[in-house]
DOVO-788675 format. One line per 8 residues: number of its first residue (from 1); their letters; for each residue x, y, z of N, C-alpha, C. Coordinates in pm, whole numbers, plus 50000, padded with zeros to 5 digits. Example, Ala and Ser with C-alpha at 12.3 -4.5 7.8 and 13.67 -1.06 7.14 Angstrom:
DOVO-788675
1	as	51319,49431,50780,51230,49550,50780,51320,49670,50780 ~ 51285,49775,50708,51367,49894,50714,51290,50003,50787
//
This chain:
DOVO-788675
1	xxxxxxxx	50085,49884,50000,50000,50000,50000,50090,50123,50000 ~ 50041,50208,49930,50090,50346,49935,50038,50470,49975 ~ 50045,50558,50040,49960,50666,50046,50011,50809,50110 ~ 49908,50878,50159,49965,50974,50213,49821,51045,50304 ~ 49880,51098,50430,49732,51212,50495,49815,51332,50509 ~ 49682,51392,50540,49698,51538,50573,49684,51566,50736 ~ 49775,51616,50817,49707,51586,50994,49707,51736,50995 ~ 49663,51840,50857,49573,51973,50912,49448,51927,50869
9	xxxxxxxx	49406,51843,50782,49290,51808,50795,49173,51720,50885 ~ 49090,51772,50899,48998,51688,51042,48984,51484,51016 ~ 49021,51452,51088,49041,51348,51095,49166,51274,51038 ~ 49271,51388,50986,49396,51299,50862,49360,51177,50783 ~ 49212,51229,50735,49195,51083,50611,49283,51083,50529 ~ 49315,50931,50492,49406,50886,50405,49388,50866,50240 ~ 49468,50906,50158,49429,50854,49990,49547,50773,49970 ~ 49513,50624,49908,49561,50522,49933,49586,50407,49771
17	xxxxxxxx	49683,50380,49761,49648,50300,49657,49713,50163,49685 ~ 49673,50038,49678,49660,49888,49730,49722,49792,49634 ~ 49822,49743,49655,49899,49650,49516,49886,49527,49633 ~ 49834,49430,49547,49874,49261,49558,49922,49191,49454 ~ 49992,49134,49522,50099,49054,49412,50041,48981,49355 ~ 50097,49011,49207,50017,48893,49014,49950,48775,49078 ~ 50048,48706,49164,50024,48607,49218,49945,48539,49236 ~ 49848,48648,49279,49757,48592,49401,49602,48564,49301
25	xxxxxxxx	49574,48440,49363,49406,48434,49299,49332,48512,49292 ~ 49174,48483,49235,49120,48607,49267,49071,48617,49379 ~ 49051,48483,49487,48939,48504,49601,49096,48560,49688 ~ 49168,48514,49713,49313,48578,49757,49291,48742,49735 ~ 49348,48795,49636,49298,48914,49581,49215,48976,49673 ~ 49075,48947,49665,48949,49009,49716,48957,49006,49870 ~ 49013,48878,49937,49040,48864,50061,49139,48969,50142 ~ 49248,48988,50019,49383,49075,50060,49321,49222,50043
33	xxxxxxxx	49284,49250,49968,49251,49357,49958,49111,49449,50035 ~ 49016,49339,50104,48878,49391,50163,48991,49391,50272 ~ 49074,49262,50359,49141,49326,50477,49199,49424,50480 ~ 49333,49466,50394,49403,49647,50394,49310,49747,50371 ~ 49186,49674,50314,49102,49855,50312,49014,49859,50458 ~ 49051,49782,50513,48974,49768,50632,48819,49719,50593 ~ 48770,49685,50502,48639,49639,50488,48640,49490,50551 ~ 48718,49441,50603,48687,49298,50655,48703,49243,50814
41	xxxxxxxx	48739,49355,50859,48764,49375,50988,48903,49354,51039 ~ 48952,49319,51090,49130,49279,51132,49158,49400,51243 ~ 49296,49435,51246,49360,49539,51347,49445,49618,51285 ~ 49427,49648,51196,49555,49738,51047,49446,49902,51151 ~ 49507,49955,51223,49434,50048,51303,49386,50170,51193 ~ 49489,50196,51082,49456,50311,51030,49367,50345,50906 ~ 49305,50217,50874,49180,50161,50747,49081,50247,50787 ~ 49054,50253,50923,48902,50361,50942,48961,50483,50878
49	xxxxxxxx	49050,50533,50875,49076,50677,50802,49100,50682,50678 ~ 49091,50559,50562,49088,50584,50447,48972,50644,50403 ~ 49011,50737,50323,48881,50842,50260,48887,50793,50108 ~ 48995,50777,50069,49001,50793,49869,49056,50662,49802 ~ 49028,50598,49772,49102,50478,49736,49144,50512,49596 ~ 49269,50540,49558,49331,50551,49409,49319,50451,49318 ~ 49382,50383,49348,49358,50219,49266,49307,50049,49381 ~ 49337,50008,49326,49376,49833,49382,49436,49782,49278
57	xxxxxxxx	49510,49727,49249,49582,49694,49154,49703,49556,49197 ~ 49680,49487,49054,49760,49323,49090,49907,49427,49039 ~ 49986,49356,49113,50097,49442,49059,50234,49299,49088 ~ 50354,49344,49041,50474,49223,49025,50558,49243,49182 ~ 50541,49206,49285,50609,49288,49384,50736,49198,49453 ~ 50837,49236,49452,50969,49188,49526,51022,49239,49674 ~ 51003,49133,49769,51033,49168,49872,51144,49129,49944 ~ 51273,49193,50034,51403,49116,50072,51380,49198,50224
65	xxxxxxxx	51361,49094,50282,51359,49123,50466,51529,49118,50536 ~ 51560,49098,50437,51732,49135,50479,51753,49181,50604 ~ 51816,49187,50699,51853,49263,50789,51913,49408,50748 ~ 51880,49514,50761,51924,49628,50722,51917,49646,50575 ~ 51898,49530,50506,51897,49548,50373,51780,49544,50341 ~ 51635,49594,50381,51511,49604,50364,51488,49687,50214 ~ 51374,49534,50149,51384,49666,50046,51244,49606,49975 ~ 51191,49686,49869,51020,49640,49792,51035,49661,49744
73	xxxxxxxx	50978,49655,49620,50968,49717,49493,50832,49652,49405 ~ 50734,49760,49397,50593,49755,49332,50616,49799,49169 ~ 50679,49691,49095,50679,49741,48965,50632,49832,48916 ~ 50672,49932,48850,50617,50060,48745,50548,50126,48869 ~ 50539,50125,48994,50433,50204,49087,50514,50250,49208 ~ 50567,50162,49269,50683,50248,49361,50775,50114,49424 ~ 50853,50183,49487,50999,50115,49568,51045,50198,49727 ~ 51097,50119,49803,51144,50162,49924,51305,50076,49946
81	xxxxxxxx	51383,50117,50004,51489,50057,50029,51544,50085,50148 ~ 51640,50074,50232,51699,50078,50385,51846,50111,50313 ~ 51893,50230,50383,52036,50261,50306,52133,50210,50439 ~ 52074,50265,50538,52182,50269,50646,52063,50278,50781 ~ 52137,50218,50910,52042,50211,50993,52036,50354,51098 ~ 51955,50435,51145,52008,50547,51190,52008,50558,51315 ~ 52083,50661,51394,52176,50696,51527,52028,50728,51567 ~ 51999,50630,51653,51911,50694,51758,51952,50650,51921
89	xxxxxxxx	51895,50728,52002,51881,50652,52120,51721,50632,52197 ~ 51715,50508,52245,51579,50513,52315,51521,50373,52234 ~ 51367,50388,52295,51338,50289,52181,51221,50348,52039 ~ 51204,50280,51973,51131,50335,51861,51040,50238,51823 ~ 50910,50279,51810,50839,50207,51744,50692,50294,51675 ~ 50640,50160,51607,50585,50248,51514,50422,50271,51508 ~ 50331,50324,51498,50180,50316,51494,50106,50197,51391 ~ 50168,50072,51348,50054,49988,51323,50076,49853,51376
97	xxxxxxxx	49992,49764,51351,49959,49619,51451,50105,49582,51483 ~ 50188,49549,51608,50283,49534,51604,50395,49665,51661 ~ 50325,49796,51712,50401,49904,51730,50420,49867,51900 ~ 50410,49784,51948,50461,49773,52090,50585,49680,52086 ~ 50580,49642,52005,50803,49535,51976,50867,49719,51957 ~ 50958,49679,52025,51038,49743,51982,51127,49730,51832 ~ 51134,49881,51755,51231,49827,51585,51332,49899,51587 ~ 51391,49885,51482,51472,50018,51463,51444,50104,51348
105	xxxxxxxx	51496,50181,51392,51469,50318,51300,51602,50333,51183 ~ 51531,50324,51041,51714,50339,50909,51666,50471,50861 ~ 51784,50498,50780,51771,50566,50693,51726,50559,50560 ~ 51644,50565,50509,51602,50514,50406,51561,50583,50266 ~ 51505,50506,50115,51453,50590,50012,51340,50501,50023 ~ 51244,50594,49939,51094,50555,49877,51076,50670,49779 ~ 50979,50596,49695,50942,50647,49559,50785,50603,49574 ~ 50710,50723,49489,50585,50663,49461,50531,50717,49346
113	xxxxxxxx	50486,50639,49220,50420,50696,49077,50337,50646,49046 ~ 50187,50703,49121,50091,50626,49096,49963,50735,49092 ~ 49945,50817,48944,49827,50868,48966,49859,51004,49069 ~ 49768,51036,49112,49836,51119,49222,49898,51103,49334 ~ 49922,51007,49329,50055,50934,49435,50167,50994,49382 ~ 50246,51068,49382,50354,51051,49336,50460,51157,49454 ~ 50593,51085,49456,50679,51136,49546,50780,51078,49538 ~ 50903,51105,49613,51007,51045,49660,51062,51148,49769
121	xxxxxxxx	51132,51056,49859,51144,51118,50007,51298,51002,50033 ~ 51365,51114,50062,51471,51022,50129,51539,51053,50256 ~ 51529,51028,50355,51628,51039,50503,51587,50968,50597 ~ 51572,50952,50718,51535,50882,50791,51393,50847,50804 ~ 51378,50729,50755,51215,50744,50719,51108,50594,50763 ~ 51268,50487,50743,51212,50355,50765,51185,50306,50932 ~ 51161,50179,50918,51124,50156,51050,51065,49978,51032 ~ 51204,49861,51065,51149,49736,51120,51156,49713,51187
129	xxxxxxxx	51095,49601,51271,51066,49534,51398,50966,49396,51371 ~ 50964,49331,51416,50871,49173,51427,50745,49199,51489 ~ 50616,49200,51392,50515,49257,51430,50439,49091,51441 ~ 50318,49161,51496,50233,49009,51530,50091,49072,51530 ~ 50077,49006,51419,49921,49110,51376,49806,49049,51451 ~ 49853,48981,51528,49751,48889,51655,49719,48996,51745 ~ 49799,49088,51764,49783,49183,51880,49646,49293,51884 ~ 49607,49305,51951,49478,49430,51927,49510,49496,51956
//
């Protein structure tokens, strides 16, 4: 998923666009995709604030959980990568299912070209940790 909010706007609804991998069947598909939009219920906390849905779209996607070498790539639509891990102190974690493990915080790139999605942002931006979407 890709997206972006606004937090001067009331509520920071989200505009969002949803890639599942070629892969996947269609009831897969429909399954993957009613859960990230939040239409199916789960704990992805921030689905109640989608306002705009851009696309859904089957897309070719490559994923490497590398240690520090984190990286995606949503063919023709966007990419993220982990350059370096960054100087923090404390602990860090992040706002979705899974933000009570502690992660770490990299430095990172992302790209996004999708419609009015579009961006790239690079500096400290990433953020893994071992999430457990069991958690409420």
């Amino acid at each position: 998923m890709a997206g972006f909010y606004d937090s001067d706007e009331t509520g920071s609804p989200w505009t969002v666009s949803l890639y599942v991998d070629r892969s996947a069947d269609d009831a897969a598909f429909d399954a993957l995709s009613g859960i990230f939009l939040g239409k199916r219920g789960g704990n992805i906390l921030f689905t109640s604030n989608i306002l705009h849905v851009v696309a859904v779209r089957r897309a070719d996607i490559t994923l490497d959980h590398s240690k520090r070498r984190e990286r995606i790539s949503v063919r023709e639509f966007a990419s993220a990568e982990v350059e370096r891990r960054a100087d923090y102190e404390g602990i860090v974690t992040c706002g979705i299912p899974g933000h009570g493990h502690p992660g770490e915080e990299s430095v990172s790139r992302s790209r996004v070209a999708d419609q009015q999605l579009v961006w790239a942002y690079e500096g400290r931006c990433g953020f893994a940790t071992v999430y457990d979407y069991g958690c409420p």
